[in-house]
N, CA, C and O atoms as CSV, one atom per row, in Angstrom:
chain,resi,resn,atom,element,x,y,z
A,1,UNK,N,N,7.812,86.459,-141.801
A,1,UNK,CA,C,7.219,85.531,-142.738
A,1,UNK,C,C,8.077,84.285,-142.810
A,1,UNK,O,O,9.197,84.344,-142.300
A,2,UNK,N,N,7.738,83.342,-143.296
A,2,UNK,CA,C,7.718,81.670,-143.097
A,2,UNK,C,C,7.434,80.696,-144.175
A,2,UNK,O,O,6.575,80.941,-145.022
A,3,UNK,N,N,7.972,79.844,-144.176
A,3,UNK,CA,C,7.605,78.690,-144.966
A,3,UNK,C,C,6.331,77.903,-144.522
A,3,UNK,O,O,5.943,76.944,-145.189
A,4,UNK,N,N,5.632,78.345,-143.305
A,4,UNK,CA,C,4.296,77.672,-143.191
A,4,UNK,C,C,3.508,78.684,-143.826
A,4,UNK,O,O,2.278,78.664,-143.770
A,5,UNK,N,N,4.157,79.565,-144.425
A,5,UNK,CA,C,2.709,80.471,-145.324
A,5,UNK,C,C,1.943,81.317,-144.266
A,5,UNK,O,O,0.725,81.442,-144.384
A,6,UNK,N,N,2.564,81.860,-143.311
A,6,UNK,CA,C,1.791,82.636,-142.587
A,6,UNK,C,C,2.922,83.817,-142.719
A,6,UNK,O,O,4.069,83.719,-143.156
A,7,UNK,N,N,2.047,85.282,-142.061
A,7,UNK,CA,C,2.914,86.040,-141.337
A,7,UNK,C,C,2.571,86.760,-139.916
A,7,UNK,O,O,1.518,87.282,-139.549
A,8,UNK,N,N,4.120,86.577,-139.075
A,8,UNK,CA,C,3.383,86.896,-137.601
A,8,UNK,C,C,3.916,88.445,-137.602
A,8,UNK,O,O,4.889,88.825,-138.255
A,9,UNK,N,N,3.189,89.192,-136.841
A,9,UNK,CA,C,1.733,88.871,-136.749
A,9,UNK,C,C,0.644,89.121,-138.014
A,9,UNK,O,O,0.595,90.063,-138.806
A,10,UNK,N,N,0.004,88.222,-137.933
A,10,UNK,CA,C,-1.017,87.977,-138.929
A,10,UNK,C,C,-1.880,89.472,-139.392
A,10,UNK,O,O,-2.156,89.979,-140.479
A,11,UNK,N,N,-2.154,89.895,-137.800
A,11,UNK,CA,C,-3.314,91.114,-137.569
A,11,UNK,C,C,-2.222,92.381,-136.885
A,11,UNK,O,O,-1.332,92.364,-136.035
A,12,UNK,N,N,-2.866,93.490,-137.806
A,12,UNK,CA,C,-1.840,94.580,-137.379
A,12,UNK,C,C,-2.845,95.573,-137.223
A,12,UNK,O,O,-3.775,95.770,-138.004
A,13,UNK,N,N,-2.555,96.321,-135.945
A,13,UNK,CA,C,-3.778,97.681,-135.308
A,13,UNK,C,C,-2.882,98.964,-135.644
A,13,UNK,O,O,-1.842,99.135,-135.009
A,14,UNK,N,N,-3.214,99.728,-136.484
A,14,UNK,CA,C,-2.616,101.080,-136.587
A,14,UNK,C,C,-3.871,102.186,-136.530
A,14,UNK,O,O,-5.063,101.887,-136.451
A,15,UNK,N,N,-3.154,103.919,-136.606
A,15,UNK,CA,C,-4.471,104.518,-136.921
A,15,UNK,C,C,-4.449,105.469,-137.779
A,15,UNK,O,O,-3.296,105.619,-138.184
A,16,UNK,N,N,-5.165,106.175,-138.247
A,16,UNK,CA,C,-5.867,106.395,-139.882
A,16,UNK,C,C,-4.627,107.710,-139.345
A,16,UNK,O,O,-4.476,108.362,-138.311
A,17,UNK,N,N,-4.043,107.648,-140.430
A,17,UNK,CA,C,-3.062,108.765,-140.511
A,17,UNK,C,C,-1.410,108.812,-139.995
A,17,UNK,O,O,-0.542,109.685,-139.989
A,18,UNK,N,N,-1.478,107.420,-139.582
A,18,UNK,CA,C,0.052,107.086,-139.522
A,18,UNK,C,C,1.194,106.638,-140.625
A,18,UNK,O,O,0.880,106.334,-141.776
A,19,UNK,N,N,2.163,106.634,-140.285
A,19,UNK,CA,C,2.865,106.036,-141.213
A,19,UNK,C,C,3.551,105.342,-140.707
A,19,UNK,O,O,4.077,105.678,-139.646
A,20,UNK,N,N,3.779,104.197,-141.247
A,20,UNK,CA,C,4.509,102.801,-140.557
A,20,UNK,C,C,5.195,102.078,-141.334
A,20,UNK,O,O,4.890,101.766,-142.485
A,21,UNK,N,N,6.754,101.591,-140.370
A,21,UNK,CA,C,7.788,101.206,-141.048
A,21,UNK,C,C,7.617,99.575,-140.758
A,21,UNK,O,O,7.787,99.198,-139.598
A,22,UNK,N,N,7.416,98.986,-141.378
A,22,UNK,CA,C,7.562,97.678,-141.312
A,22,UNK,C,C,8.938,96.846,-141.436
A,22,UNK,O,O,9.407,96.599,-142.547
A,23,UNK,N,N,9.516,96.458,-140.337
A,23,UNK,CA,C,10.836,95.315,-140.489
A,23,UNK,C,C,10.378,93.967,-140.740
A,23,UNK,O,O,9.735,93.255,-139.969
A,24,UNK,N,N,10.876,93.632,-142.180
A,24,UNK,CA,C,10.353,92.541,-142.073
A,24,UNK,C,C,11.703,91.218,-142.168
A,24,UNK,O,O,12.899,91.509,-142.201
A,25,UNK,N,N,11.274,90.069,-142.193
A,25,UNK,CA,C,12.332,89.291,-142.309
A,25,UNK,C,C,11.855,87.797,-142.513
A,25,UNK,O,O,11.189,87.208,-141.662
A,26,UNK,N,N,12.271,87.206,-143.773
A,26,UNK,CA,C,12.066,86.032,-144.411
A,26,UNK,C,C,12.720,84.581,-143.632
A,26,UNK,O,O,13.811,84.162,-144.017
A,27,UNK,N,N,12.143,84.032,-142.779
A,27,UNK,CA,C,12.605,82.614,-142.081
A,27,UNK,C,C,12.502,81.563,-142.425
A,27,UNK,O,O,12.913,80.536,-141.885
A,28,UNK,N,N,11.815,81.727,-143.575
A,28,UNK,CA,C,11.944,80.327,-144.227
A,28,UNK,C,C,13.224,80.167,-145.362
A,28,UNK,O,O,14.191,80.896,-145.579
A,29,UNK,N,N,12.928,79.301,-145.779
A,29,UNK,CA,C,14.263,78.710,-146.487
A,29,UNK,C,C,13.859,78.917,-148.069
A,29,UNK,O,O,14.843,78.907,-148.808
A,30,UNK,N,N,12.459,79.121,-148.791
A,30,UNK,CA,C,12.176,79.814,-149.740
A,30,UNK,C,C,11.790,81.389,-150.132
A,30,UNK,O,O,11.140,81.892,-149.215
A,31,UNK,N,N,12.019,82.328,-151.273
A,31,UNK,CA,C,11.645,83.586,-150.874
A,31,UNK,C,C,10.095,83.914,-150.441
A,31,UNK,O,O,9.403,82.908,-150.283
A,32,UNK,N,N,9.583,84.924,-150.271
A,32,UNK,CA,C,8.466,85.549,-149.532
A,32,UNK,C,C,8.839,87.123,-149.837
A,32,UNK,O,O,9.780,87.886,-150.058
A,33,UNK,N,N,7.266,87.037,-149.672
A,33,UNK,CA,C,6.779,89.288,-150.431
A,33,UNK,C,C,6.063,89.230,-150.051
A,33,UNK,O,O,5.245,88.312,-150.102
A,34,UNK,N,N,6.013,90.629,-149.225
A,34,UNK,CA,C,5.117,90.933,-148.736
A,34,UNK,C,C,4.238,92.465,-149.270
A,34,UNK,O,O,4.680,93.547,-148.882
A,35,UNK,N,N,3.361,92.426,-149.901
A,35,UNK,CA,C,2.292,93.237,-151.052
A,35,UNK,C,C,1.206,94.293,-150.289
A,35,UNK,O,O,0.038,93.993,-150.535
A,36,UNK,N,N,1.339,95.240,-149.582
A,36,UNK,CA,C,0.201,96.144,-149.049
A,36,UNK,C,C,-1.011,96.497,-150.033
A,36,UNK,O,O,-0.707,96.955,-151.135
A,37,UNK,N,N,-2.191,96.342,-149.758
A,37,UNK,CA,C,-3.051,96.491,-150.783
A,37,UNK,C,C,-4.778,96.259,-150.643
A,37,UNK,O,O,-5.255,96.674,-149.587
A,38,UNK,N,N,-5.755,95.616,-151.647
A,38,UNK,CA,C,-6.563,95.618,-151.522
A,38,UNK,C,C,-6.860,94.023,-151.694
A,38,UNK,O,O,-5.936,93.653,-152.417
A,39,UNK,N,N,-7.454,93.191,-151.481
A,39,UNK,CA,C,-7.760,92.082,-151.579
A,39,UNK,C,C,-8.059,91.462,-153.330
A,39,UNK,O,O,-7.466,90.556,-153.916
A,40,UNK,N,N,-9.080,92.257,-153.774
A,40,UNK,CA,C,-9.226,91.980,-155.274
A,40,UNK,C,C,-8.454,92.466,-156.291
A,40,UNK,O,O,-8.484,92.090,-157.463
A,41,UNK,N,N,-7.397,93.759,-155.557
A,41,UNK,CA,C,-5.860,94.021,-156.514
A,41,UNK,C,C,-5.155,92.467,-156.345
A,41,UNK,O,O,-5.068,91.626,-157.239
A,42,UNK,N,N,-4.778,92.365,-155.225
A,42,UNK,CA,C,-3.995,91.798,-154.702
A,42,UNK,C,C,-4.259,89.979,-155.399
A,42,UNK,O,O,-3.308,89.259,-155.701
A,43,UNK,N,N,-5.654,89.574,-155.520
A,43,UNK,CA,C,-6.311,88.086,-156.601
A,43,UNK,C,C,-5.300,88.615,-157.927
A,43,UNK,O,O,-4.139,88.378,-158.263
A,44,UNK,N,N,-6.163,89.265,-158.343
A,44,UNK,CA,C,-5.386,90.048,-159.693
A,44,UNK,C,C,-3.713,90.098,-160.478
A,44,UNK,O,O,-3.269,90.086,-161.625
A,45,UNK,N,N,-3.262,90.147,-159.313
A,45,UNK,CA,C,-1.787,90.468,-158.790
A,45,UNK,C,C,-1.396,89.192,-159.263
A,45,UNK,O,O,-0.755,88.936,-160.282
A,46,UNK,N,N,-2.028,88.120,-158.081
A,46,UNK,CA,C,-1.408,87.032,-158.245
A,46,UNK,C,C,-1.533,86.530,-159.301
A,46,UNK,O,O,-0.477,86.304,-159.893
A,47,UNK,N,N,-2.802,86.151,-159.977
A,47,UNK,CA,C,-2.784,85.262,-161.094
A,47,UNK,C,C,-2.175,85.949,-162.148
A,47,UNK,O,O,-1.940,85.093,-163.001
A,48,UNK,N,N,-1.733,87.220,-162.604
A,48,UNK,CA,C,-0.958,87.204,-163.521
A,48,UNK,C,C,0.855,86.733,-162.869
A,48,UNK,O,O,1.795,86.886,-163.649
A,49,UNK,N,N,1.027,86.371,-161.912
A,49,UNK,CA,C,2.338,86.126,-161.225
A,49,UNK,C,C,2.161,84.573,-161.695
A,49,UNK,O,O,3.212,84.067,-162.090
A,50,UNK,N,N,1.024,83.743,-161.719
A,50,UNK,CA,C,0.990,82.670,-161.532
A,50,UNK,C,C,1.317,82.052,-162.756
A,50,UNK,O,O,1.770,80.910,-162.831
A,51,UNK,N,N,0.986,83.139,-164.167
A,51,UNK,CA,C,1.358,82.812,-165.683
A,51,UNK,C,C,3.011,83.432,-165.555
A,51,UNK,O,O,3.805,82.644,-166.069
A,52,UNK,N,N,3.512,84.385,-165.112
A,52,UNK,CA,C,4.779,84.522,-165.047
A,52,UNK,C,C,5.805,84.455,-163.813
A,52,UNK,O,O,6.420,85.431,-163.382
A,53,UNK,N,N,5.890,83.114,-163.303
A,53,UNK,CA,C,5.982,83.246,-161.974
A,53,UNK,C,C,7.395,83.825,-161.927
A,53,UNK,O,O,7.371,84.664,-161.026
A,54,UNK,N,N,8.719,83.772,-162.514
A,54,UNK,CA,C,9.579,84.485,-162.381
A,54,UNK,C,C,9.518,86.197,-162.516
A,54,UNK,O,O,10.435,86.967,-162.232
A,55,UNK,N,N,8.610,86.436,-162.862
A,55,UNK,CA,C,7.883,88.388,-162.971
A,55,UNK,C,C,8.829,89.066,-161.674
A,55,UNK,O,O,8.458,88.650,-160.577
A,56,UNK,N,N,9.808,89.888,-161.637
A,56,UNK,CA,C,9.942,90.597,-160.882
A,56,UNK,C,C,9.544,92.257,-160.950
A,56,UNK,O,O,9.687,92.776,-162.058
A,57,UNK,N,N,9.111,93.023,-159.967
A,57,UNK,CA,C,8.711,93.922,-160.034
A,57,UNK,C,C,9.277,94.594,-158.459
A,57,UNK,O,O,9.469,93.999,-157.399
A,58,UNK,N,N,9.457,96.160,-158.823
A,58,UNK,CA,C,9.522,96.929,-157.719
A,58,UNK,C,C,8.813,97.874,-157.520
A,58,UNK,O,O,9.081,98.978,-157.994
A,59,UNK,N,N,7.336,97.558,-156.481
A,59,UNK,CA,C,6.494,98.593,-156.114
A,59,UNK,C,C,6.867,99.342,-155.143
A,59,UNK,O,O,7.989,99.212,-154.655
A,60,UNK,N,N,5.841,100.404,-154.627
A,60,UNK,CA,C,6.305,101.363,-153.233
A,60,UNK,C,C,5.915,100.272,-152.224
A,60,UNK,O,O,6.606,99.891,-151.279
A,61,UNK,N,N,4.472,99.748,-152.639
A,61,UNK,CA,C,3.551,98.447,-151.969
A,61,UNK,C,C,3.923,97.499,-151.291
A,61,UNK,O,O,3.336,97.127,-150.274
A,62,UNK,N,N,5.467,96.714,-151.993
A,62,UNK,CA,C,5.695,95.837,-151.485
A,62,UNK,C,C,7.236,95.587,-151.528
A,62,UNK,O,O,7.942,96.567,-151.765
A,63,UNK,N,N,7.921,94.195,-151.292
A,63,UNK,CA,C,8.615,93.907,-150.861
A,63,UNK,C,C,9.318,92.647,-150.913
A,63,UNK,O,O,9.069,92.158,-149.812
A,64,UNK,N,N,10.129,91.745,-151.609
A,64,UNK,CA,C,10.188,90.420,-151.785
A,64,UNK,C,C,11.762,90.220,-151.189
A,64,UNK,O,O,12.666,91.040,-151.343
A,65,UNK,N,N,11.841,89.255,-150.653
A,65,UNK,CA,C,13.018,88.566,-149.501
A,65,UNK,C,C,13.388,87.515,-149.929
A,65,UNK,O,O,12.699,86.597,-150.375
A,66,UNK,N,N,14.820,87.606,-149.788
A,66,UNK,CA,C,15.355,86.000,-150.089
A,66,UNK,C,C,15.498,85.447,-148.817
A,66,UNK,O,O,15.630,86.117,-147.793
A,67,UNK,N,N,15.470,84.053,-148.879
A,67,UNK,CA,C,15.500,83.497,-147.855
A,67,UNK,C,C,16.907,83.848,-146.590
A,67,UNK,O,O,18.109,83.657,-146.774
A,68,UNK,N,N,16.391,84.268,-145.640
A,68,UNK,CA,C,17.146,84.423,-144.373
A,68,UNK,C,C,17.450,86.022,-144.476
A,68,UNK,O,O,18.139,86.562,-143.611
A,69,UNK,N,N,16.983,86.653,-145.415
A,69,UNK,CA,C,17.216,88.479,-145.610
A,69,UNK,C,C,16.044,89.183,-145.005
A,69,UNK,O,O,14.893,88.786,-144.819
A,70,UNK,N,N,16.477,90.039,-144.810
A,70,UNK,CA,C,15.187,91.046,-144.174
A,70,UNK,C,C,15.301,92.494,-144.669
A,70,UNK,O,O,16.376,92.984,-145.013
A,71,UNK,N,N,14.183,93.123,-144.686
A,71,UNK,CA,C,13.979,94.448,-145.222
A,71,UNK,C,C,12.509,95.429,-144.652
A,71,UNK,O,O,11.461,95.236,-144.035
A,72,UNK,N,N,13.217,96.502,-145.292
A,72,UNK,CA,C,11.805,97.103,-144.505
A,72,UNK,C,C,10.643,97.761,-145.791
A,72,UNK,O,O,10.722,97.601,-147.009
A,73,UNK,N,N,9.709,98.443,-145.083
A,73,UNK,CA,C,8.721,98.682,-146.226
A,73,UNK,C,C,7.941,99.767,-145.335
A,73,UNK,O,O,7.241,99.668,-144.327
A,74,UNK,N,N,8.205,100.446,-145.839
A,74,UNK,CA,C,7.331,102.195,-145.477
A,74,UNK,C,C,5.601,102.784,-146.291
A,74,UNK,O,O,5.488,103.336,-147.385
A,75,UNK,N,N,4.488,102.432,-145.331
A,75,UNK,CA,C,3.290,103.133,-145.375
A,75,UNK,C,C,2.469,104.131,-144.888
A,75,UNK,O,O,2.021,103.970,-143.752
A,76,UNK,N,N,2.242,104.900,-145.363
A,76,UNK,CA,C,0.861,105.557,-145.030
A,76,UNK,C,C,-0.440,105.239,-144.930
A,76,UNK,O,O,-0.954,104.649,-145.880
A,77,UNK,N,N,-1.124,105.518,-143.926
A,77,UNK,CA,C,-2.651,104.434,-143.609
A,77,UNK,C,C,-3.501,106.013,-143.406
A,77,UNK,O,O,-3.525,106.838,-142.492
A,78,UNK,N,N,-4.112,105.930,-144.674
A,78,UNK,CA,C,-5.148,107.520,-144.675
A,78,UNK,C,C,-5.765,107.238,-144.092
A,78,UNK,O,O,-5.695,107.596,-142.916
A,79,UNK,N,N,-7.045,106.184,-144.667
A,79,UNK,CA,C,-8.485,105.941,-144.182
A,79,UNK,C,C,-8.563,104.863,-143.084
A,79,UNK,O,O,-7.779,103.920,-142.979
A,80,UNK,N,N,-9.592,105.120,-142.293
A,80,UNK,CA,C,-9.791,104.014,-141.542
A,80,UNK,C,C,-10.695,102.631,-142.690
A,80,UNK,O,O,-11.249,102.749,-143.783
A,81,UNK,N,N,-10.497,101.537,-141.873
A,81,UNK,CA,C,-10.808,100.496,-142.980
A,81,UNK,C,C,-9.793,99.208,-142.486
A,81,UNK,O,O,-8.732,99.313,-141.870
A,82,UNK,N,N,-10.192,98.467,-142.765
A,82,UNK,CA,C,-9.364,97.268,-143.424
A,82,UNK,C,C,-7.943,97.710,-144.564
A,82,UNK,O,O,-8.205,98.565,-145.410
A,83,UNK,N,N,-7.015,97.331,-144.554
A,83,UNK,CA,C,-6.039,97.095,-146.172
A,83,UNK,C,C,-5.005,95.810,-145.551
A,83,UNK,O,O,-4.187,95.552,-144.668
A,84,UNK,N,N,-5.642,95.306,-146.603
A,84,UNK,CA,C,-4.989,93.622,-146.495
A,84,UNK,C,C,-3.397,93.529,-146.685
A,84,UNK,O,O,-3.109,94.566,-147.282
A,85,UNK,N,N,-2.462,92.940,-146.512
A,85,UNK,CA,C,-1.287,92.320,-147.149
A,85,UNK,C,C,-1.263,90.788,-147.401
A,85,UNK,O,O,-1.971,90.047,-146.719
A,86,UNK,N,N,-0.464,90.319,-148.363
A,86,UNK,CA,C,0.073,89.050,-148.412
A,86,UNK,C,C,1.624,88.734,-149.497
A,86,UNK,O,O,2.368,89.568,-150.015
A,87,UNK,N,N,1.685,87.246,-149.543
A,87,UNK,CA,C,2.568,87.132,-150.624
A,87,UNK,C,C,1.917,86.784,-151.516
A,87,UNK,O,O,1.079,85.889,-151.405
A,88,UNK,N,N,2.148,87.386,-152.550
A,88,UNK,CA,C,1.482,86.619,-154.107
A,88,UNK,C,C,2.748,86.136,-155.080
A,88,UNK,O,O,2.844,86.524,-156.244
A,89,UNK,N,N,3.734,85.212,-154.430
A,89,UNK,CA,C,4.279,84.419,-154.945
A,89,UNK,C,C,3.437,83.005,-155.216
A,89,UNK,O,O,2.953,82.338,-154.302
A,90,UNK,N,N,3.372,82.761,-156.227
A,90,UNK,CA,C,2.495,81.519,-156.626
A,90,UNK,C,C,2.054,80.063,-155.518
A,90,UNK,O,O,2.927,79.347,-155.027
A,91,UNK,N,N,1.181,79.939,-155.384
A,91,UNK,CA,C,0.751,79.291,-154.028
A,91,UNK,C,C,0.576,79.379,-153.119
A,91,UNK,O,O,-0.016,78.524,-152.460
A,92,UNK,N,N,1.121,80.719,-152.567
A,92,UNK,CA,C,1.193,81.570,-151.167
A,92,UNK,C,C,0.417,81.782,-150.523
A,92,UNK,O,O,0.194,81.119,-149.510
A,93,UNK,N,N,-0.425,83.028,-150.987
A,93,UNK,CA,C,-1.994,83.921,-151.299
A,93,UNK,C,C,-2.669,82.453,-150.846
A,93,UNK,O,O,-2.954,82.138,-149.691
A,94,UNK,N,N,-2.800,81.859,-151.718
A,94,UNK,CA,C,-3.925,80.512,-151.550
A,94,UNK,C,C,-3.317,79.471,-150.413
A,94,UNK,O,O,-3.960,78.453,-150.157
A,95,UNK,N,N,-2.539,79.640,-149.993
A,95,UNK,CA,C,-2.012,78.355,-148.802
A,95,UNK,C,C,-2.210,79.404,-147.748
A,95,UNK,O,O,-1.515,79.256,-146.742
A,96,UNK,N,N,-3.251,80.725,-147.788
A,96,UNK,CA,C,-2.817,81.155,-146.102
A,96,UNK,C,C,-1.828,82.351,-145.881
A,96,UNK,O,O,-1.793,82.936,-144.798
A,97,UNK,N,N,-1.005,82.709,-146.962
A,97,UNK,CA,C,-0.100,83.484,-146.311
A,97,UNK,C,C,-0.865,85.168,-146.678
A,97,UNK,O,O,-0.725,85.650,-147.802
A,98,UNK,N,N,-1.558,85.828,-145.706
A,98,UNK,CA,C,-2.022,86.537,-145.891
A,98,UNK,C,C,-2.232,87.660,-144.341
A,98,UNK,O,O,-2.180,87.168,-143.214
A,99,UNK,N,N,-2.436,88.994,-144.547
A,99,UNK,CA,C,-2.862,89.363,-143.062
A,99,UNK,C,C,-3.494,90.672,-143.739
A,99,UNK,O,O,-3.681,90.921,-144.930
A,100,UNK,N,N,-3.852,91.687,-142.190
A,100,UNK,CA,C,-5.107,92.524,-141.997
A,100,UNK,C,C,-4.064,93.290,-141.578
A,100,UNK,O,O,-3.003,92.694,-141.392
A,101,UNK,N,N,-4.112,94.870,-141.316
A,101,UNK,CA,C,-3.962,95.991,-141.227
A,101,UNK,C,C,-5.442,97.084,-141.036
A,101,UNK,O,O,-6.006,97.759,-141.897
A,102,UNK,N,N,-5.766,96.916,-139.530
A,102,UNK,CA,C,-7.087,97.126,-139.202
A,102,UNK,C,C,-6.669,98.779,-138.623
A,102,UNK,O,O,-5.693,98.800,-137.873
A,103,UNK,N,N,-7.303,100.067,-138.906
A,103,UNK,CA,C,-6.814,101.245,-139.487
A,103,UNK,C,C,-7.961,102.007,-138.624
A,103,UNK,O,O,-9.081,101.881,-139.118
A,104,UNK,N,N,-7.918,102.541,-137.790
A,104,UNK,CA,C,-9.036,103.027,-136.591
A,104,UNK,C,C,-8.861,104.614,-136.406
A,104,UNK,O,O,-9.556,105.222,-135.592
């Protein structure tokens, strides 16, 4: 993840019953989180972040990086389906920084 609000790779292929360790690592020069989840949790998520944008929290879900740190984040993918990630640090979510976890 990045200060252009993306994360590479954007699109991730796993399959229904794995579990996957994600390394992740923050390259931009502001922090970044990365949130496993559902798309309309994940709206939800943000706009109450957006009334408390200093809110810290520690889910199983996700994951937040200071700039130039990296960390990892451990899932289980039951169902096949779509389950989205992004950052829902305030502006993030909405500038793009978002991806797919496509589950076969």
């Amino acid at each position: 993840m990045d200060d252009t609000m993306r994360f590479t790779p954007g699109e991730i292929q796993v399959n229904a019953g794995e579990t996957i360790r994600f390394f992740i690592k923050n390259a931009g020069k502001v922090p970044h989180e990365m949130v496993i989840g559902s798309m309309a949790d994940m709206k939800a998520h943000a706009a109450e972040m957006r009334k408390a944008p200093g809110m810290k929290h520690a889910e199983p879900n996700m994951i937040t990086l200071d700039p130039g740190k990296m960390g990892g984040l451990v899932w289980q993918f039951d169902q096949t389906g779509t389950v989205d990630f992004a950052c829902l640090l305030p502006g993030h979510m909405e500038a793009g920084m978002v991806g797919k976890v496509k589950v076969s």
